[in-house]
N, C-alpha and C positions, 0 to 999 in steps of 0.2 A: 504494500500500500504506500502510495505517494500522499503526504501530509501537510498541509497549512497551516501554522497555528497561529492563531487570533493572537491580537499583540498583550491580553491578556495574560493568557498561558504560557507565552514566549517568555514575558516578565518575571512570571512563578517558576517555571522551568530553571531560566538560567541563577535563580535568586535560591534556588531551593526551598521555597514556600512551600509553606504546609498547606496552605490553599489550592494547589496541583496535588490532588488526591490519586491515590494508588492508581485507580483503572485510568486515568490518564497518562500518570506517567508509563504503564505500563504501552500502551496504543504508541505514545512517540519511541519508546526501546525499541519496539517490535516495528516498525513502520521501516520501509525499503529506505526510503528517501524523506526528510524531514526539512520542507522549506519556512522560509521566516522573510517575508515581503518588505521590502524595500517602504512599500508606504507606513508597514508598523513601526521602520524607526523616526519617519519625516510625524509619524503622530506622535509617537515619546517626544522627539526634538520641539512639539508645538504647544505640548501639556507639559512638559518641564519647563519649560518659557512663561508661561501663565501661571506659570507656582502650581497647578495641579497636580502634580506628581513631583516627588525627587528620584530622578536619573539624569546619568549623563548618557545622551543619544550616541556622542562617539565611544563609548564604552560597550555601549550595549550593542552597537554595529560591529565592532572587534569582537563580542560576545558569541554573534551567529555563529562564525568557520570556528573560534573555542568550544563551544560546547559542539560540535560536528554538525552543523544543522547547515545549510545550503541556502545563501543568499537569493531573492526572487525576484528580480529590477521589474519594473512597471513598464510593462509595454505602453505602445498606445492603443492596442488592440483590446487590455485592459482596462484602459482607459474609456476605450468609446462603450465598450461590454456594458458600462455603467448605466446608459443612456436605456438599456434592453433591461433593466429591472424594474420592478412592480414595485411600487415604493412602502414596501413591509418597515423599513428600516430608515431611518434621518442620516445618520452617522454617516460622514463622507469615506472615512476609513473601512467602515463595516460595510459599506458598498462596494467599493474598491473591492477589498479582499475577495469577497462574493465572488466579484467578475471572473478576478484572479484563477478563483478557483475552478470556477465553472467553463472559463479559455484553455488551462491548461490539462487536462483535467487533475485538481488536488482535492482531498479530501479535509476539509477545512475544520479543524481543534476547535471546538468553543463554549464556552457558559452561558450566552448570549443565546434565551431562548427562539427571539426575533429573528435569528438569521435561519434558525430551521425551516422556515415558510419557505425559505427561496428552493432551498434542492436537496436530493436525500443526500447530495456531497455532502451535508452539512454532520457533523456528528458531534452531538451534546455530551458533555462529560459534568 
């Protein structure tokens, strides 16, 4: 299985949060190929700026290939992808990803029960 994960999980993942519960972590161990989109760090870099979170985006982008997980750049083809969704979700990032997901085809990591509407890529943990 080729894997997505929400910039959420990516967060708890590489932090080793107790919040990435067992059957998750187990799905990314076990997954062929484990990518992390290039939009999830332009959204840390945008909510770290805004004081919503504390991260540093260039840390957490060296983070990706450190923890072995496989950088995803944003086409434009993910890009326009956006424009073919049903507007389930507000979130510019959690659209994006979607697209992402649904272009290449990955199987997209998430808590976010909103983004299940869009495709059965989608798998809640």
């Amino acid at each position: 299985m080729r894997l997505l994960l929400d910039t959420h999980i990516f967060l708890w993942a590489v932090a080793g949060s107790p919040l990435l519960k067992p059957p998750a972590r187990h799905i990314i161990e076990s997954a062929d190929a484990v990518y992390v989109s290039a939009a999830s760090i332009w959204e840390i870099a945008i909510k770290a700026r805004l004081g919503k979170i504390e991260a540093d985006p260039q840390e957490l982008a060296n983070a990706i290939e450190a923890s072995g997980f496989l950088e995803l750049p944003v086409k434009a083809s993910h890009a326009a992808g956006v424009a073919q969704l049903a507007l389930h979700h507000n979130d510019p990032f959690d659209r994006l990803l979607i697209a992402q997901a649904l272009a290449e085809p990955l199987k997209l990591l998430t808590v976010d029960e909103m983004l299940a509407k869009y495709s059965d890529l989608v798998l809640l943990v």
